[in-house]
Backbone bond lengths (Angstrom), bond angles and torsions (degrees), N, CA, C in turn:
res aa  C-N    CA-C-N  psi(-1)  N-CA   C-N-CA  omega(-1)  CA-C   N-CA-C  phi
1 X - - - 1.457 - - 1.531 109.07 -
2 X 1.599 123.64 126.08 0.977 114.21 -179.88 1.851 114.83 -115.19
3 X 1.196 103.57 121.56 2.269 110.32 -155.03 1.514 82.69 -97.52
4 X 1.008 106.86 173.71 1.814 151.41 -174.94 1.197 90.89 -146.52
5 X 2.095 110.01 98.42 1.390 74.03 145.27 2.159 110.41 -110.45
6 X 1.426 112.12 178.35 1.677 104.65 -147.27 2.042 72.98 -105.44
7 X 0.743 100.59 163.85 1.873 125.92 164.73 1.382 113.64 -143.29
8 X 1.111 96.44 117.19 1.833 113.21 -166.43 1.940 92.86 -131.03
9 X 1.877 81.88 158.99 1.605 93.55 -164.02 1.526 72.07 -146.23
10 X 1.043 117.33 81.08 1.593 143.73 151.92 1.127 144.66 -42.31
11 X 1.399 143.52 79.22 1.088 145.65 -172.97 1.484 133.36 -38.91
12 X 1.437 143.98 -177.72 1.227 138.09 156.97 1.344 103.67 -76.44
13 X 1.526 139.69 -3.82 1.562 119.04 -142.12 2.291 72.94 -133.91
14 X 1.696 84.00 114.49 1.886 78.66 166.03 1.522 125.66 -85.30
15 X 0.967 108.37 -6.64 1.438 121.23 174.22 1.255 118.99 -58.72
16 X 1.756 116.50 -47.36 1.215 132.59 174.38 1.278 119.63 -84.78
17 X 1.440 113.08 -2.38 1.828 122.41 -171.11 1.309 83.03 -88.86
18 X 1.242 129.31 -58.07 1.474 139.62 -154.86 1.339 92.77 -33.98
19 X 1.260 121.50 -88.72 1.536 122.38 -142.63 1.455 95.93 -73.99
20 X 1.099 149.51 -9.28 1.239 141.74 157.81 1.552 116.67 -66.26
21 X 1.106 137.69 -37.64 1.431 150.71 150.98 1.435 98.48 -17.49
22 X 1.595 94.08 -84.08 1.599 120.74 -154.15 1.444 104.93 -53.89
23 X 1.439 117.15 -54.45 1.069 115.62 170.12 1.759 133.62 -35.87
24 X 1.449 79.96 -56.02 2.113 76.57 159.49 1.347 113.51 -79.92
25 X 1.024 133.83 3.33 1.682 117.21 169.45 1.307 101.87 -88.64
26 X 1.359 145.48 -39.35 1.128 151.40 138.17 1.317 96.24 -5.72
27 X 1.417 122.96 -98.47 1.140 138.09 -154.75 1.913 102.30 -47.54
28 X 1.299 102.47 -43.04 1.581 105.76 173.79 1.972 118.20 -46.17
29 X 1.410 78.95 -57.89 1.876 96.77 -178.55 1.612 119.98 -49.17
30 X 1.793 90.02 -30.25 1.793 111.27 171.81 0.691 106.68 -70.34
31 X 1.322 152.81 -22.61 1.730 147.62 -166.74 1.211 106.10 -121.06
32 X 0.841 107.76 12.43 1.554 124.35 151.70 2.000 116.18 80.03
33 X 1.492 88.81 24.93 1.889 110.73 177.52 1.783 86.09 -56.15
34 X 1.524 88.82 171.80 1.768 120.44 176.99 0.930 110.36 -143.02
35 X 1.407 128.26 -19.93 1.081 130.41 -174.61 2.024 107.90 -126.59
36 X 0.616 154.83 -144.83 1.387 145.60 -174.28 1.969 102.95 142.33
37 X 1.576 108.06 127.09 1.415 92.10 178.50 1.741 96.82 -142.75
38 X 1.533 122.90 144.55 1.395 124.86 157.23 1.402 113.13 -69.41
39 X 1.323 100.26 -174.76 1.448 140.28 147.52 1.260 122.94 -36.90
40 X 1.205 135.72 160.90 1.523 154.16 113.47 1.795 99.93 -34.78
41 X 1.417 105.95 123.81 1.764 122.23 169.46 1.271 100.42 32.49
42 X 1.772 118.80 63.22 1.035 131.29 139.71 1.487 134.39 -31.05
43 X 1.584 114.65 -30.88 1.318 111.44 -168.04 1.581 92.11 -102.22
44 X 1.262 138.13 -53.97 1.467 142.50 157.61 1.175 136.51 -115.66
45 X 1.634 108.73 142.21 1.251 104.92 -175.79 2.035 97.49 -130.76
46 X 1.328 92.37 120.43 1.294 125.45 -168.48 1.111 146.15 -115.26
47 X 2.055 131.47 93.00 1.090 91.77 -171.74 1.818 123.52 -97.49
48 X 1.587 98.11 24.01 1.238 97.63 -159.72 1.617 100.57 -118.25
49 X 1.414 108.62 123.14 1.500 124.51 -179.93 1.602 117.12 -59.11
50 X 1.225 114.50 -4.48 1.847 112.57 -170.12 1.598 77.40 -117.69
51 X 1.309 118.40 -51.20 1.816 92.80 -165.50 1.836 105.28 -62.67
52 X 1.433 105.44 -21.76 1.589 89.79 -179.71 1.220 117.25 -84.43
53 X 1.364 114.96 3.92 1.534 111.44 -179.01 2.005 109.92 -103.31
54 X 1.746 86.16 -6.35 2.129 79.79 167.34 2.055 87.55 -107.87
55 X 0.784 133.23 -39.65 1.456 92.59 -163.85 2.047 102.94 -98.91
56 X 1.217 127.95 -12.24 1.285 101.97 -179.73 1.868 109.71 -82.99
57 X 1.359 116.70 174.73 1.614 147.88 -146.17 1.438 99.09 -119.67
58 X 1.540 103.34 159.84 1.243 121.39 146.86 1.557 113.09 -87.74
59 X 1.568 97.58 171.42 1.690 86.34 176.22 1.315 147.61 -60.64
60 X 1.481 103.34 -33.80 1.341 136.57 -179.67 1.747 88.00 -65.89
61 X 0.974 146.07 -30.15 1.726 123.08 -154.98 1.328 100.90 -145.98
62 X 1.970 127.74 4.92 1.404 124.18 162.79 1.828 100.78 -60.00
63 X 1.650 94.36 125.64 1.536 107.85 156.08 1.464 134.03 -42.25
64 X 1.143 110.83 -56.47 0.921 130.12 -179.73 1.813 118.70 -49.98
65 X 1.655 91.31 -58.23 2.071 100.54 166.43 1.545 98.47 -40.56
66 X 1.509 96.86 -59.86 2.124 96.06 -164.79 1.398 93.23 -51.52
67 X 1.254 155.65 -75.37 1.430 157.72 -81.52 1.782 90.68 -112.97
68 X 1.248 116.45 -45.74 1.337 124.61 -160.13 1.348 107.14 -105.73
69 X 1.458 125.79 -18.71 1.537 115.57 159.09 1.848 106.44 -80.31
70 X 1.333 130.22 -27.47 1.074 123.37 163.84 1.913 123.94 -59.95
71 X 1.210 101.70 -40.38 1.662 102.10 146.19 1.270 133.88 -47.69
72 X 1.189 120.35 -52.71 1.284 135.86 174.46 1.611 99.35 -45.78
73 X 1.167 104.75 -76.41 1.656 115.25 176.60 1.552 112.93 -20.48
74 X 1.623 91.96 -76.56 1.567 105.45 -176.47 1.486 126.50 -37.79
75 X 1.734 96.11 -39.50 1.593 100.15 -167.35 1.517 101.58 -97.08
76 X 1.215 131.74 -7.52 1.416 135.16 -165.18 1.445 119.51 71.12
77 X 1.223 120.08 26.55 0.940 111.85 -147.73 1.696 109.33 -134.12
78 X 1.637 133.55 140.16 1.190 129.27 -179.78 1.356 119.85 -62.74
79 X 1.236 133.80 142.47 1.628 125.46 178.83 1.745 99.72 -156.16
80 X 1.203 87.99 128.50 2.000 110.73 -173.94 1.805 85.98 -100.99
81 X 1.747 109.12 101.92 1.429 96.86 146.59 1.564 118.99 -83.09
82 X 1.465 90.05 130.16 1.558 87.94 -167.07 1.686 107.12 -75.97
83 X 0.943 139.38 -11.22 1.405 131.74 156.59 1.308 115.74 -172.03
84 X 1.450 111.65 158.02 1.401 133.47 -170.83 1.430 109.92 -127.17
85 X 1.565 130.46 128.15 0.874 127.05 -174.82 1.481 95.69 -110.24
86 X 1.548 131.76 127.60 1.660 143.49 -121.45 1.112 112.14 -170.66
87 X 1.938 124.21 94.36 1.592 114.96 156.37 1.355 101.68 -25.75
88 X 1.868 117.09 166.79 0.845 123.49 162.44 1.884 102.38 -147.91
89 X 1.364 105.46 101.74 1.333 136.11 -162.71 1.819 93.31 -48.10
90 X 0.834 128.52 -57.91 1.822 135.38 -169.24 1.690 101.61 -96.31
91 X 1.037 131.28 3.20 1.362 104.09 162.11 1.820 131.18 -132.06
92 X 0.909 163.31 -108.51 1.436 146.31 -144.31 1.538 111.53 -120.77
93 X 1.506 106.40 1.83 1.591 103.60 -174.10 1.231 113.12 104.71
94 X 1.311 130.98 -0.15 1.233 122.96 -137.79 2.029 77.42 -135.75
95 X 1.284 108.36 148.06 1.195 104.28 158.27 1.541 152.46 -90.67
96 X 1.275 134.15 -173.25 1.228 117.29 174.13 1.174 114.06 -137.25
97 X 1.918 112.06 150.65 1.366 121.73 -174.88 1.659 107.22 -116.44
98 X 1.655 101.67 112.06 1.508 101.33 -143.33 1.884 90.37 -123.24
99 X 0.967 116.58 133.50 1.367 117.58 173.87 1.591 119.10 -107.13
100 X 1.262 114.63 155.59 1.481 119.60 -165.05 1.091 122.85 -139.99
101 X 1.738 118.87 121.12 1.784 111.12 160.27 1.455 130.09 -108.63
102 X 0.699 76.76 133.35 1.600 91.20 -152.67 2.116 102.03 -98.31
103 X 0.898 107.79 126.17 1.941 114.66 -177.65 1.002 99.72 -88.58
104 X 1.797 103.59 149.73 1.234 105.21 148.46 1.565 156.31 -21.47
105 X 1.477 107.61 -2.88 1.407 107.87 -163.55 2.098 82.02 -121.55
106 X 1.046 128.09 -18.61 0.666 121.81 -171.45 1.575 128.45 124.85
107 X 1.113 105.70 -8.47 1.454 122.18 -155.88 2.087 102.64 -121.19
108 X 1.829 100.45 157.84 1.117 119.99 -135.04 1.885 89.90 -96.67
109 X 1.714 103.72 105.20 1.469 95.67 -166.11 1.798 110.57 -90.34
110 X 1.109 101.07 -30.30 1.702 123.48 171.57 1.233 116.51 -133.96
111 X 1.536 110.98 164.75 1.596 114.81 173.06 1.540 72.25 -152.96
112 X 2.322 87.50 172.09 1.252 88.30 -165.07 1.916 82.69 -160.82
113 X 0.968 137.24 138.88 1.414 140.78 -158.37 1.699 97.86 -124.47
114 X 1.564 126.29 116.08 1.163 113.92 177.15 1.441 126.14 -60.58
115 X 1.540 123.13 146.63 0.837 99.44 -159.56 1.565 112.57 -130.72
116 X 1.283 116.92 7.88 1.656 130.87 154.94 1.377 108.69 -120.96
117 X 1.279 101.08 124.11 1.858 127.22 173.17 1.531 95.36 -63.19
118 X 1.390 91.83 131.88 1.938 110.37 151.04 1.417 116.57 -83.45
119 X 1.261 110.78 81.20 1.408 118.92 -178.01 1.686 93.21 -127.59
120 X 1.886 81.88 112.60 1.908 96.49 -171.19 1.734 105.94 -163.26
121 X 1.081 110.58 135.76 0.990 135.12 143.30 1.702 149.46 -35.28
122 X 1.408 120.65 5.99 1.689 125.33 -139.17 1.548 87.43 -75.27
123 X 1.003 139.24 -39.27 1.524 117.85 -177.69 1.295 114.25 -168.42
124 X 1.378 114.77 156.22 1.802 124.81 -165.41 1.329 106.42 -38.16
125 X 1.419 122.82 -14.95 1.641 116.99 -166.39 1.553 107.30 -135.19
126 X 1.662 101.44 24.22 2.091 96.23 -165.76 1.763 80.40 -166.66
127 X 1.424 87.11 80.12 1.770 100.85 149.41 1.588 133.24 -137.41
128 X 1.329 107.92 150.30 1.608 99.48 -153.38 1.970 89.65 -123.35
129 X 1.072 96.90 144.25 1.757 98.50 162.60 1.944 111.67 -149.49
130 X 1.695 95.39 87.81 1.435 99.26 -150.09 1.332 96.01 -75.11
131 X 1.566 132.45 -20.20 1.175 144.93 176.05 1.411 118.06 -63.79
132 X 1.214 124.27 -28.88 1.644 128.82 136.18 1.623 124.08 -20.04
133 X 1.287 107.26 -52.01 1.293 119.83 -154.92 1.824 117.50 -115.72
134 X 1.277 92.90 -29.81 1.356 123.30 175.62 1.866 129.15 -119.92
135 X 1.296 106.47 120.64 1.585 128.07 167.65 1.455 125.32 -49.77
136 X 1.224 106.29 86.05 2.039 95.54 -161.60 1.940 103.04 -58.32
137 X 0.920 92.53 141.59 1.645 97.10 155.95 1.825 129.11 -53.83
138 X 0.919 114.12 172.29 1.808 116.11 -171.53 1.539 98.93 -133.17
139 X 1.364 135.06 -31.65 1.570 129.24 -155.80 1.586 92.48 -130.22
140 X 1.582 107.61 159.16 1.137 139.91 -163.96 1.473 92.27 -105.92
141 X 1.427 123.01 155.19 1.638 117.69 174.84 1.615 77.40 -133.68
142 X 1.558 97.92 168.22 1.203 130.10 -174.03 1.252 108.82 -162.61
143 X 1.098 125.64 114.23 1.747 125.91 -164.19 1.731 104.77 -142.35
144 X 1.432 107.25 176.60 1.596 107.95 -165.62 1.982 88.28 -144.63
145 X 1.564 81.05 137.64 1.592 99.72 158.99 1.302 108.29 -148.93
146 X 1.579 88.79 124.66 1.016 97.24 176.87 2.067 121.84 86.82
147 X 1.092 111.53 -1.12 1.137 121.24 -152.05 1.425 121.16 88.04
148 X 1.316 125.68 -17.73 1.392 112.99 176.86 1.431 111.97 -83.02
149 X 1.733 126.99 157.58 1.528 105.84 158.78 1.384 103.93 -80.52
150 X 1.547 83.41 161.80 1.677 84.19 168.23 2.122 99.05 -137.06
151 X 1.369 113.12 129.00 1.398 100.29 -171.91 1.651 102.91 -119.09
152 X 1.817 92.22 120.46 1.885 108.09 -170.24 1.640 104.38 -75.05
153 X 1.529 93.83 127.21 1.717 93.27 157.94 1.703 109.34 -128.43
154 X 1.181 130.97 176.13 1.438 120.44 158.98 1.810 115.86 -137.20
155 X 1.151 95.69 133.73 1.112 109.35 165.66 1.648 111.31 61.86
156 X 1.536 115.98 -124.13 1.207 129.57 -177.90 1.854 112.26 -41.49
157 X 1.404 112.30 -29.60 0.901 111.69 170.56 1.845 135.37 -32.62
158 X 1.759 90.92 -37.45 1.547 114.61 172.51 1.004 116.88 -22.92
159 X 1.410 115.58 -47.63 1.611 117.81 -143.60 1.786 97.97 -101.23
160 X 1.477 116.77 17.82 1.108 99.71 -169.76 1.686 96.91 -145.65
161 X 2.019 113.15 94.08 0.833 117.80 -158.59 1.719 125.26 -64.94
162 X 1.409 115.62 -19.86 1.050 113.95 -138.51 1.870 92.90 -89.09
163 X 1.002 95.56 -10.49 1.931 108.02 163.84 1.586 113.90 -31.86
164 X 1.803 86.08 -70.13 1.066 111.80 -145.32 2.054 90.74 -77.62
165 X 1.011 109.76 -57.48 1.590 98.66 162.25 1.472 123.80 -39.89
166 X 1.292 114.65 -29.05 1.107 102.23 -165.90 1.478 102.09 -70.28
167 X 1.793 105.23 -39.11 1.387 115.41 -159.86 1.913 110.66 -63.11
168 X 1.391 88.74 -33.78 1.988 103.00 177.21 1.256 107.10 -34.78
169 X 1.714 100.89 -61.90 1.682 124.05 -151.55 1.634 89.45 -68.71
170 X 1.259 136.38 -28.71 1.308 129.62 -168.80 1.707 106.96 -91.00
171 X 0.857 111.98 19.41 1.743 120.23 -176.57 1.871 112.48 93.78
172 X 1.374 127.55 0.75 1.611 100.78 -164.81 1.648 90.80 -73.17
173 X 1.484 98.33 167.10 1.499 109.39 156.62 1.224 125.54 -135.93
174 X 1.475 95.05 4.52 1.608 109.15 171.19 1.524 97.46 -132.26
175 X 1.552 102.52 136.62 1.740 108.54 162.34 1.733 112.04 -139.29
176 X 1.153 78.46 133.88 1.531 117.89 162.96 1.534 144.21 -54.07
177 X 1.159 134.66 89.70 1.321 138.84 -158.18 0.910 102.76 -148.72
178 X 1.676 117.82 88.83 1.336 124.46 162.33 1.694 112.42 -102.21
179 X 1.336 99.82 153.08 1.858 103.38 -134.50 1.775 86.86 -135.50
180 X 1.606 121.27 150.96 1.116 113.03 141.34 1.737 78.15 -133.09
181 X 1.247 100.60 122.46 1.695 136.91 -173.28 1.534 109.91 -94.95
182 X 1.314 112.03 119.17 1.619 121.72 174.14 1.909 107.55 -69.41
183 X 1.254 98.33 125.42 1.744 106.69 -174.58 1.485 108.02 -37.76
184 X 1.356 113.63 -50.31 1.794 115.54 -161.19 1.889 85.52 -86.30
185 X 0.887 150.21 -84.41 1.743 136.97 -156.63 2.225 95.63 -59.51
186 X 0.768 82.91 -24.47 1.796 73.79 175.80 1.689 95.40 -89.58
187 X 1.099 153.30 31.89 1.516 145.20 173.85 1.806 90.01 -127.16
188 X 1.520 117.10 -46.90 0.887 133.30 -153.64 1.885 111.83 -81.98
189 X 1.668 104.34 -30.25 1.557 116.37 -148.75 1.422 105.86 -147.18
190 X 1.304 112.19 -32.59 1.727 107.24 -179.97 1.200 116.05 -33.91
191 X 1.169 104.77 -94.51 1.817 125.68 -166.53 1.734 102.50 -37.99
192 X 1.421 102.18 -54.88 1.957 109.51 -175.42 1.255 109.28 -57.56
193 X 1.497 126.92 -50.27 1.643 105.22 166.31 1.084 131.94 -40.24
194 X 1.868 98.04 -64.06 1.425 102.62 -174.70 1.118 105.89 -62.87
195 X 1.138 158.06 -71.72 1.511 152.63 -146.76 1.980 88.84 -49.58
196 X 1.500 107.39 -65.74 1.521 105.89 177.25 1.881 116.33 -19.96
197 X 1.769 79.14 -74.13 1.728 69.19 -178.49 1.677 125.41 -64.43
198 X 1.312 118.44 13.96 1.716 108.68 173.60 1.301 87.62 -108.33
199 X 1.014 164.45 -81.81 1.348 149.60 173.31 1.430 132.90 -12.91
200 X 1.510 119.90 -36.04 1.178 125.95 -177.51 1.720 92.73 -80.52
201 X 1.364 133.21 -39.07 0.969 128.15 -158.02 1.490 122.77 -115.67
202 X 1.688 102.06 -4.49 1.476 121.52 -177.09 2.115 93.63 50.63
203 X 0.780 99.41 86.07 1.316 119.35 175.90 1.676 117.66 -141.37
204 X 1.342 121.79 153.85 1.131 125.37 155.20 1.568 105.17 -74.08
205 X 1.489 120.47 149.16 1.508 127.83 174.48 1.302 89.80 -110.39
206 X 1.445 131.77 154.63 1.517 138.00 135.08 1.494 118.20 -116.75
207 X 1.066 134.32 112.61 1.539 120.93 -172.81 1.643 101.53 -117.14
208 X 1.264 136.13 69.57 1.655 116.67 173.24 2.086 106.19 -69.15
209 X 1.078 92.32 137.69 1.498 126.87 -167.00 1.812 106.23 -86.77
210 X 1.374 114.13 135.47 1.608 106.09 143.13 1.486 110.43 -78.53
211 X 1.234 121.50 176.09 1.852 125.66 -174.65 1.349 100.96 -162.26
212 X 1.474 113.99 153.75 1.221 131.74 168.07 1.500 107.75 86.01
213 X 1.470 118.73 -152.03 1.539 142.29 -171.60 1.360 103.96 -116.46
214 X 1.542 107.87 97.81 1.597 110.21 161.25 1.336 147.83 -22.51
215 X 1.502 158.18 102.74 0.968 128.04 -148.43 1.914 102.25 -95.04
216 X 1.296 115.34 138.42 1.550 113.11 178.14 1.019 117.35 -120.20
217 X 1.220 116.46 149.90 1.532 116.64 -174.92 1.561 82.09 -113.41
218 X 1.189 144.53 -37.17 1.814 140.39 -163.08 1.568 95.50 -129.52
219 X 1.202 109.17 127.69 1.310 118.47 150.71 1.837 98.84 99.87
220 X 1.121 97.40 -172.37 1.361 102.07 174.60 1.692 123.49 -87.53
221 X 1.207 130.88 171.62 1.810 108.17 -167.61 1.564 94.64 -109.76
222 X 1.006 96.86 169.92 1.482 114.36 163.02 1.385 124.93 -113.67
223 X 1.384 119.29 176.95 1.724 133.55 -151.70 1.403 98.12 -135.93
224 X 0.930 123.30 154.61 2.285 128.39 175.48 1.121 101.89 -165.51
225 X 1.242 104.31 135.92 1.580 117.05 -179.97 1.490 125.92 -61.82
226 X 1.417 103.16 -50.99 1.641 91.65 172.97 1.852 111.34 98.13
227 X 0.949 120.84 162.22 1.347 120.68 176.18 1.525 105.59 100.05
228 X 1.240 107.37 39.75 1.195 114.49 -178.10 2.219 111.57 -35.19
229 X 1.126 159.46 110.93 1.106 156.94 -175.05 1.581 113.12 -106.62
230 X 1.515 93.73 159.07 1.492 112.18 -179.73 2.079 98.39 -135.52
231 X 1.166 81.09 117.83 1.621 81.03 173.66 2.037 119.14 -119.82
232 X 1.193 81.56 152.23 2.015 67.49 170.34 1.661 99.49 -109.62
233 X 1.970 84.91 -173.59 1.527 106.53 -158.68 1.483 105.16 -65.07
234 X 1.630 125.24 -13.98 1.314 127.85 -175.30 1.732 110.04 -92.28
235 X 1.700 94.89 -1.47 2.043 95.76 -171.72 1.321 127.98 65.93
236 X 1.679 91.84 31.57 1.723 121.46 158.23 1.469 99.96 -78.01
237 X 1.395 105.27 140.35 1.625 117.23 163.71 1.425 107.15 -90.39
238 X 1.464 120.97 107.79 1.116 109.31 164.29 1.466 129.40 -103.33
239 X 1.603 118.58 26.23 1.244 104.57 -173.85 1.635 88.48 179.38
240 X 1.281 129.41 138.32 1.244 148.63 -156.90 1.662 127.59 -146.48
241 X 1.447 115.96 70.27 1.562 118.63 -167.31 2.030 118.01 -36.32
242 X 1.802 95.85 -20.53 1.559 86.29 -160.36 1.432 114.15 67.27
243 X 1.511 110.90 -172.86 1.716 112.58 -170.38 1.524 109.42 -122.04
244 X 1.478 113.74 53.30 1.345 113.46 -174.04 1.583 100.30 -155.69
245 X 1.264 100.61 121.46 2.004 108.86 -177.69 1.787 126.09 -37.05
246 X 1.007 110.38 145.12 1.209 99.33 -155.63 1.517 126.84 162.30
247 X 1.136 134.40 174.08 1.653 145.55 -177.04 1.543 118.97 -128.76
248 X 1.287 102.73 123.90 1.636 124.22 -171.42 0.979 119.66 -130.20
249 X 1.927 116.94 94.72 1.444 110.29 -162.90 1.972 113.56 -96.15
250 X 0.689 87.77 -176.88 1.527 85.43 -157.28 1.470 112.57 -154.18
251 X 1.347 131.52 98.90 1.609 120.59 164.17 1.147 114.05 -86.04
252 X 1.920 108.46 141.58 1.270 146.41 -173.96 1.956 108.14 -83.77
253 X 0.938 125.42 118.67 1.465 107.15 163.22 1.917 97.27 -115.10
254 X 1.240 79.90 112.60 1.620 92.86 -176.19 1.355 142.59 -56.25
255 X 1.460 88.68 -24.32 1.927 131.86 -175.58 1.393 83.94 -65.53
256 X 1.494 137.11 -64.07 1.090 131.25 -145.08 1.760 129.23 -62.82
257 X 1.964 97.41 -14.86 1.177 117.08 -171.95 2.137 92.44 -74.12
258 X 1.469 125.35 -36.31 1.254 124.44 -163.22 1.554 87.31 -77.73
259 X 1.370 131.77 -38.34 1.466 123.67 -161.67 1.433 106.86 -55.98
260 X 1.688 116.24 -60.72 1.058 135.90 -173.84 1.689 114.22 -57.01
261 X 1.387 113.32 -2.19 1.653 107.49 -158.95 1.810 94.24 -118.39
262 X 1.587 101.10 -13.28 1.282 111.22 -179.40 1.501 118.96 -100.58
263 X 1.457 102.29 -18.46 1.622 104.93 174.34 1.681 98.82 -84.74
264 X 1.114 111.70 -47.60 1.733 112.55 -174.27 1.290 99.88 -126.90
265 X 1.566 123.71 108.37 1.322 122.95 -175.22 1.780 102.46 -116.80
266 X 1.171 105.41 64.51 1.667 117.10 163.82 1.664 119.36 -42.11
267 X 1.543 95.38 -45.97 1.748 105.68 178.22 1.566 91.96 -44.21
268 X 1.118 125.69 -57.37 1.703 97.14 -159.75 1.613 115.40 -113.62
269 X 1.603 111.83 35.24 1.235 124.63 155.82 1.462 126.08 -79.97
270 X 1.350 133.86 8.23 0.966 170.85 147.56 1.737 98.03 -6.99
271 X 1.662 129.56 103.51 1.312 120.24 -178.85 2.198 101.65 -121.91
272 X 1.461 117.03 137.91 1.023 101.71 157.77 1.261 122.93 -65.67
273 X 1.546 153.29 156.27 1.202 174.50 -54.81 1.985 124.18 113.99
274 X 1.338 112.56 127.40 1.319 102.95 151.43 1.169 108.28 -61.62
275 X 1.736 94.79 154.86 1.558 120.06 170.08 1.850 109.54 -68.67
276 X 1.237 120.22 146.62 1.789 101.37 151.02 0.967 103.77 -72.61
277 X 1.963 104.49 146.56 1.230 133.42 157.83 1.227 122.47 -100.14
């Protein structure tokens, strides 16, 4: 399988993200990817709660869904937006960060609702409380392309392994972690998770990244680390975005996820335990 994944440095304005997106999936489909994946809040990146409440969508009428499942179409080709930042018409006011795979034909094969808040602290001048603003998710997705699974997480999710095991033990062999990554815990934690979680699970990782300094029209901007990565099931890096927007193609040899699960098959070493008391 050969992925694109895209690294975007994303604006507040989705209108103008759009054709910058598409354009690198294009460019992906040219190099002959099948698979192609964004970011985390591909369509905006925001730190201000009133500007996201005049320009972002519900699902049914976000641009961006139309714009990039019509890509999909065009190019034939699979594409995981790794997240959508999404009124959500029936529930608390609060929004949602919803991820998407989208088939070849164009059409919506999984969704996936984040499902641990970035609510943190990293320093006197860089705090986030995404759970403020955002509706965590409740369910795990597990989806197939192509015949493979593939099991979606985003972002913050990283830090919380037992997901990503869970998702192994349920068939994925590819996972998903599309990230817009804070500069100082992405210098500090990127690469070591992810590599972590393909190792713990003999999995392929894909993480495409936002990067750089946000551009804002409201509020103050934000910063993302970038380095979008591709790792294999042994916690080889095979592919490295750097910190500049862009497309990083990458072939998959798929076989390699059964090799690795058969030399060290941890997935089903699995022991009950007392709790601490």
């Amino acid at each position: 399988m050969r992925v694109g994944l895209i690294q975007l440095s994303a604006s507040d304005n989705p209108g103008a993200n759009l054709p910058v997106t598409q354009s690198h999936i294009s460019q992906a489909a040219a190099r002959g990817a099948t698979f192609a994946l964004t970011p985390e809040v591909t369509n905006c990146v925001s730190m201000s709660r009133a500007h996201q409440h005049d320009v972002l969508q519900d699902e049914a009428s976000d641009i961006t869904l139309a714009g990039l499942r019509h890509s999909a179409n065009a190019h034939s080709i699979w594409i995981l937006i790794g997240s959508l930042a999404l009124k959500d018409p029936d529930g608390d006011g609060r929004f949602i960060n919803r991820s998407f795979l989208i088939d070849p034909n164009g059409q919506i094969a999984a969704r996936y609702d984040k499902i641990h808040m970035f609510d943190v602290s990293i320093s006197e001048t860089e705090t986030y409380l995404e759970s403020d603003g955002y509706r965590p998710g409740d369910r795990a997705s597990l989806a197939q392309i192509g015949g493979t699974g593939l099991g979606m997480t985003i972002c913050y999710d990283l830090r919380f392994p037992h997901l990503f095991r869970h998702l192994a033990q349920a068939g994925a062999k590819i996972l998903t972690v599309p990230s817009a990554f804070s500069p100082e815990t992405g210098v500090a934690h990127w690469e070591t998770l992810l590599r972590a979680r393909a190792i713990e699970t003999g999995s392929f990782v894909l993480a495409p990244a936002q990067c750089g300094t946000h551009s804002a029209s409201k509020g103050r901007s934000r910063r993302t680390y970038g380095h979008s990565l591709a790792i294999d099931p042994w916690g080889h890096i095979l592919a490295d975005g750097g910190d500049l927007p862009g497309v990083t193609v990458v072939d998959l040899n798929l076989s390699a996820v059964d090799d690795v699960r058969n030399r060290l098959p941890s997935l089903t070493h699995d022991r009950n335990y007392r709790s601490v008391t």
